[in-house]
N, C-alpha and C positions, 0 to 999 in steps of 0.2 A: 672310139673312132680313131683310124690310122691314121699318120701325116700326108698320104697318098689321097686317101678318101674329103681328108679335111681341104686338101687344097683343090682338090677337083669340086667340091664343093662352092668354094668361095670364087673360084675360075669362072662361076657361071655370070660373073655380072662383068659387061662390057668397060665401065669406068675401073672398074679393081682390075680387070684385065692390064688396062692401060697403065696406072699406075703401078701396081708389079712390074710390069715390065720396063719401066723407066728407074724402079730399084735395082733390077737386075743385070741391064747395062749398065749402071752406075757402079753395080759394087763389082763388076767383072773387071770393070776400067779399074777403079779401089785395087784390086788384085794386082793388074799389070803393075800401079805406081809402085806398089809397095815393095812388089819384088825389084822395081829399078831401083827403088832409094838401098832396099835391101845388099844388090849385089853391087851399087856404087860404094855403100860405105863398107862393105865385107869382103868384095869377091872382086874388083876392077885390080886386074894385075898388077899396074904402076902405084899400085895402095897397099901399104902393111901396116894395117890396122889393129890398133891395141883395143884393148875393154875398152877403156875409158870413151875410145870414139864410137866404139859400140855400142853404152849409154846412152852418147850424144843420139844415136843412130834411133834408137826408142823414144829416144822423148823428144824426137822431130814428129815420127809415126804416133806418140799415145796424148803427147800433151794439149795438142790444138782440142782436142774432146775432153779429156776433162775439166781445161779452163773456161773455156766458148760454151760447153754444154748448155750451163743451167743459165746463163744468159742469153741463147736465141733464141726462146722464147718469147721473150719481150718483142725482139721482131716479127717473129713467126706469128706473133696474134696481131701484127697490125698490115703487116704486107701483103699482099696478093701471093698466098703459095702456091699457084701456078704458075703467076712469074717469078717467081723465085727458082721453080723447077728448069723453066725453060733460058733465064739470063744467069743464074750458079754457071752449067755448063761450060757457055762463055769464055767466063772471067776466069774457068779453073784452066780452061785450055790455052788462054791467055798466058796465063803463069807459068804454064808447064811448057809453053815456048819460050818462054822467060829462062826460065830452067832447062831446058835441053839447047840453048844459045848458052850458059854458062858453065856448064859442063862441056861443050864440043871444045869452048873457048878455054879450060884447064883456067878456070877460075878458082881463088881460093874457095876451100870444103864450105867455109859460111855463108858465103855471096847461094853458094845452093841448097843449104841446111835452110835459108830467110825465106826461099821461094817454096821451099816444098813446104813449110810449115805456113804461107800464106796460101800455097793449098790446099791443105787442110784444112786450115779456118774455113774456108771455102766451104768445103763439101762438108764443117759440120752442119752449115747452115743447110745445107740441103738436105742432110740426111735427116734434120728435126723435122724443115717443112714435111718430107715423106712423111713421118710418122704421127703427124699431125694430120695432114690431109686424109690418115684411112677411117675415119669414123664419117665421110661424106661419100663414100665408094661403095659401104658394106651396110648390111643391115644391120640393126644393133642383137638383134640374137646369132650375129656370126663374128660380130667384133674379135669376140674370143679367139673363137678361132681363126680369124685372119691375124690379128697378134702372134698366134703361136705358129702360124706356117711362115710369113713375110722374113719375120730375124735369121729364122733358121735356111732358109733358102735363101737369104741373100749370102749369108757366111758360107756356104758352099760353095756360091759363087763365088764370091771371093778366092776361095782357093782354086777353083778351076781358071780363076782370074790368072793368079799367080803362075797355074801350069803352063797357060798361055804365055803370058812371059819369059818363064821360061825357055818355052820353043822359039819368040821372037827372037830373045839374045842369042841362042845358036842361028840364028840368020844372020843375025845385025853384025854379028863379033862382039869380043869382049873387053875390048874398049870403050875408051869414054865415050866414041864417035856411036859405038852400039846403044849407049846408055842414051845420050841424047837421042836417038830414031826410037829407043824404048817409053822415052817421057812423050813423044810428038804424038806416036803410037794410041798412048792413053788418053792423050787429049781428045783424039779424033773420037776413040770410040767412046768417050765421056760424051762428045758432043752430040753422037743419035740419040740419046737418054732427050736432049734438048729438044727433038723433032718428035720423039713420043710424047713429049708432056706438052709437046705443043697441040696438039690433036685433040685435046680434053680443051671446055668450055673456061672463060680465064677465072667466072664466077664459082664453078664448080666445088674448087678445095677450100673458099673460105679466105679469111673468117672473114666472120659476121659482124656487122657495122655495130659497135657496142661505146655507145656515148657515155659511158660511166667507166671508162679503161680509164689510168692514170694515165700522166704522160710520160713518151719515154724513158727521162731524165728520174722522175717518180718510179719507175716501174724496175728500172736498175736498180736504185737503192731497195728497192721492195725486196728484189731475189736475194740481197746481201742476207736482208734482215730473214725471209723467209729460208734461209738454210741453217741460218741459226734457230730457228723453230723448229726445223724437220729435225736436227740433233736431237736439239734436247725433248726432242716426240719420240724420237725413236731408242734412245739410251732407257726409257723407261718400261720398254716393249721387253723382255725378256727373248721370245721366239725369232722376229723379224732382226734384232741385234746382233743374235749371234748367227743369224745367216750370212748375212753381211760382213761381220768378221770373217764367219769360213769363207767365205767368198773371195775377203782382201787377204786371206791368208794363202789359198791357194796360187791368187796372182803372184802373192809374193814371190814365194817358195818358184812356182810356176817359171816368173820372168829372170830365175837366177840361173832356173835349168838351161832355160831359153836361150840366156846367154853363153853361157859354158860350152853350152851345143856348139851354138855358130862360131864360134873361137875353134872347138876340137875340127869342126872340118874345114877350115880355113888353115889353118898351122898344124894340128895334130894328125891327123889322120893320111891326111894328104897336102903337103905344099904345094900343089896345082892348085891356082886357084879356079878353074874350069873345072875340074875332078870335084874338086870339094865344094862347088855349090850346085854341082848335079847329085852329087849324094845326100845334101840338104835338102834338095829337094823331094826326095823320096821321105826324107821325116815329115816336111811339109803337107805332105800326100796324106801320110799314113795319119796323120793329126786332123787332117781335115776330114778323113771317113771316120776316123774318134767322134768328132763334132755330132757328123751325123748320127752314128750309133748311138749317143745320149738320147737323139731326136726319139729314136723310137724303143728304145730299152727302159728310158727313165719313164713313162707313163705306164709300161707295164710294171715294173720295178714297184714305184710307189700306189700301185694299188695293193702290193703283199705286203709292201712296208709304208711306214709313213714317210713322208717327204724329209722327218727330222731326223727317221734313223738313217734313210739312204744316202744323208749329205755324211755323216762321220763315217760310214764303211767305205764312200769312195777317195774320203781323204785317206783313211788307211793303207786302201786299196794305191793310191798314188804314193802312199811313203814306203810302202814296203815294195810294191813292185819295181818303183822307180830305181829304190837302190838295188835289190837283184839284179835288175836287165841292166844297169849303166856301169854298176862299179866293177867289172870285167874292162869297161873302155874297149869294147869292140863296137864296130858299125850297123852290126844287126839287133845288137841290145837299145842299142838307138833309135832304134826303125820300129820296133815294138814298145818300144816306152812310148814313140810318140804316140800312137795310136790308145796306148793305157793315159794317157794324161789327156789326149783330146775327151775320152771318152769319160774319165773321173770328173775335168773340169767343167766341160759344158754339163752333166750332170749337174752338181752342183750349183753353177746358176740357173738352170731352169727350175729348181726347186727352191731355190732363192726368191728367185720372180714368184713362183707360186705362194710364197710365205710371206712375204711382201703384199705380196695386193692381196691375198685372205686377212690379212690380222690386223694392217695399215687402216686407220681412220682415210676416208676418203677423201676428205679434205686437207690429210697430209700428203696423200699420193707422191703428186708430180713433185712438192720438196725431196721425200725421201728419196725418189727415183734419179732425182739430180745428184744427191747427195751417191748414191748407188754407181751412176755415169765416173763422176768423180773419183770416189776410191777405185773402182777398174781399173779404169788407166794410168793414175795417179799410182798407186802401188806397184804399178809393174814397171815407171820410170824410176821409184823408189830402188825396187830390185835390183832392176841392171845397173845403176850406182854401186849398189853393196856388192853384185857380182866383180865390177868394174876394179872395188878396194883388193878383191880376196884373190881373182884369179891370176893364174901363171901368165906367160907370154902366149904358150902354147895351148891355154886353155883347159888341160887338165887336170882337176882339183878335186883330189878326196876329199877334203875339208868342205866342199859346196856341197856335195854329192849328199856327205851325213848330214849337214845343216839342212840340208832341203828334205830328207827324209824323215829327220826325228822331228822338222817343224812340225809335218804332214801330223805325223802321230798324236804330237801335243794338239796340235790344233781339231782332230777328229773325239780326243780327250779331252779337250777342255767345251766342246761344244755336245759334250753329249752330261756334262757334269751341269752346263749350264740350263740345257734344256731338258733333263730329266724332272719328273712329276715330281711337285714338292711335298713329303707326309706334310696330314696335319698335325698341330699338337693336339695335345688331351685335351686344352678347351675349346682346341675347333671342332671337338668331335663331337655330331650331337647326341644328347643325350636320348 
């Protein structure tokens, strides 16, 4: 079944109607923010920004999800996730006027790194509720497949998010004054996500009154202890292990390019900073029809191959491509790398996800999956750190360029040494 088919499918029920559509305003707004925190910390003229606040600049965007993750939970099963759909909005647009007052005002960089990062927290609460409430919208023989349409159409959105922003800040200017109408921007349209989930019944998304829940204060300690279970569950998995390595290895590798990127068009390419975050943007573009193309290549893909050969040929596929098309340091090798790394990486986690919930006892699920949230993001503030040590002023660095490409290799090598069939010996052999 195609992505087209699967969602026209699941489209037919009026509550998942609504819900979708309160992901998709959501994660459009998600887009606009991220491109403002994006061109405040990289691309606002009266700013000349080093790695190191480029770093900062990611783990404002990656760390509120991987810290908050596997802890909303604990709320998300006792709160009303409708209102939490409909009062999140709110509070983020709250913030984000908090935040576009403190930027108009040329407050220092922290006073606005503390509110965007309490926007986040924010919306990771929301985005759990979301995915928590779809198993009361869908039947459970389409669960499936609303899981595998919902992430993927909202990450598109996301980046059509982003394009929109884009187009805002050539209206707004490129000032700080543009950056704040850019934050106020997102809030507003954060807020119609608030008047769609209002529309749905407030019983509807649950949960269910369950008098055998610890309590709060119990149920925090619980997730400590229960990620130290999902570990030492899943170090003992062989197949689902090393997904998750290639997984955190691609981020790695991934969030070094990442960075190197937005430096070369901030200073390298182009000293305009208006030039160089319109040519970002076109990588941006070109990464988000990558995304997609995984959507619909990898289901065909892994019916000729299995899901554990297709994850090392596209880490291949990313270390070898990557360094052809960039170690020239031209604009165009850029522009195609992004589209090969959008396409290699969401590959890769979607056959992650598939090895994961096939092999995972299902009682370890939601540990492992927290533990999954975690290393994503986690690894890619990692990265831009280590990019942060290595790169030039001007951002471009052979040294990153081969580091990122022989990781790719070693990592598509060590995950096909790890998950190859084991012989037996002679005495396992029956006789």
């Amino acid at each position: 079944m195609s992505f087209v088919s699967d969602l026209r499918a699941v489209l037919r029920g009026r509550d998942f109607r609504r819900l979708f559509a309160t992901r998709l305003v959501s994660q459009f707004s998600d887009g606009v923010f991220q491109f403002a925190v994006a061109g405040y910390a990289f691309f606002t003229p009266e700013k000349q920004t080093t790695a190191a606040e480029a770093a900062v600049a990611m783990a404002v965007l990656f760390l509120p999800y991987s810290i908050l993750g596997p802890f909303a939970g604990v709320f998300i099963d006792r709160w009303s996730r409708r209102q939490i759909l409909v009062i999140a909005p709110i509070v983020r647009g709250t913030l984000l006027g908090v935040a576009a007052v403190l930027v108009a005002a040329k407050a220092p960089d922290w006073c606005f790194y503390t509110a965007a990062l309490a926007v986040l927290g924010v919306n990771r609460f929301f985005l759990s509720a979301l995915s928590a409430s779809l198993p009361h919208v869908v039947d459970s023989e389409r669960l499936l497949v609303a899981n595998a349409v919902t992430p993927t159409s909202g990450t598109v959105v996301t980046f059509i998010g982003a394009g929109a922003g884009y187009l805002l800040r050539l209206a707004f200017g490129a000032g700080q004054g543009g950056t704040a109408l850019l934050l106020v921007s997102s809030g507003l349209i954060f807020g119609m996500s608030a008047f769609i989930a209002a529309t749905m019944a407030r019983s509807l998304l649950g949960p269910s009154f369950d008098p055998s829940l610890p309590q709060a204060r119990e149920a925090l300690r619980n997730v400590i202890t229960g990620l130290v279970d999902g570990v030492r569950h899943i170090v003992h998995m062989r197949a689902p292990a090393a997904a998750l390595g290639s997984m955190a290895a691609h981020r790695f590798f991934y969030g070094m390019t990442f960075v190197m990127t937005v430096m070369l068009y901030r200073f390298y390419f182009t000293t305009d900073a208006e030039a160089g975050l319109s040519h970002l943007t076109g990588v941006l573009a070109t990464s988000g029809i990558g995304f997609f193309m995984a959507a619909v290549i990898t289901p065909w893909a892994t019916e000729r191959f299995r899901p554990e050969s297709w994850i090392p040929i596209m880490l291949a596929t990313a270390g070898v491509l990557g360094l052809v098309l960039c170690l020239p340091f031209r604009q165009l090798g850029f522009l195609v790398a992004g589209f090969v790394l959008g396409v290699a990486g969401q590959s890769v986690k979607i056959c992650t996800d598939t090895i994961v919930q096939r092999d995972v006892e299902d009682a370890y699920l939601g540990r492992v999956f927290a533990i999954y949230d975690m290393l994503f993001n986690g690894v890619f503030v990692i990265a831009a750190g280590v990019a942060a040590l290595m790169l030039p002023a001007n951002g471009k660095s052979y040294p990153v360029l081969v580091v990122a490409a022989i990781g790719y290799l070693l990592s598509a090598l060590a995950y096909r040494l790890i998950t190859a069939p084991r012989t037996r010996t002679a005495q396992e052999v029956p006789q």
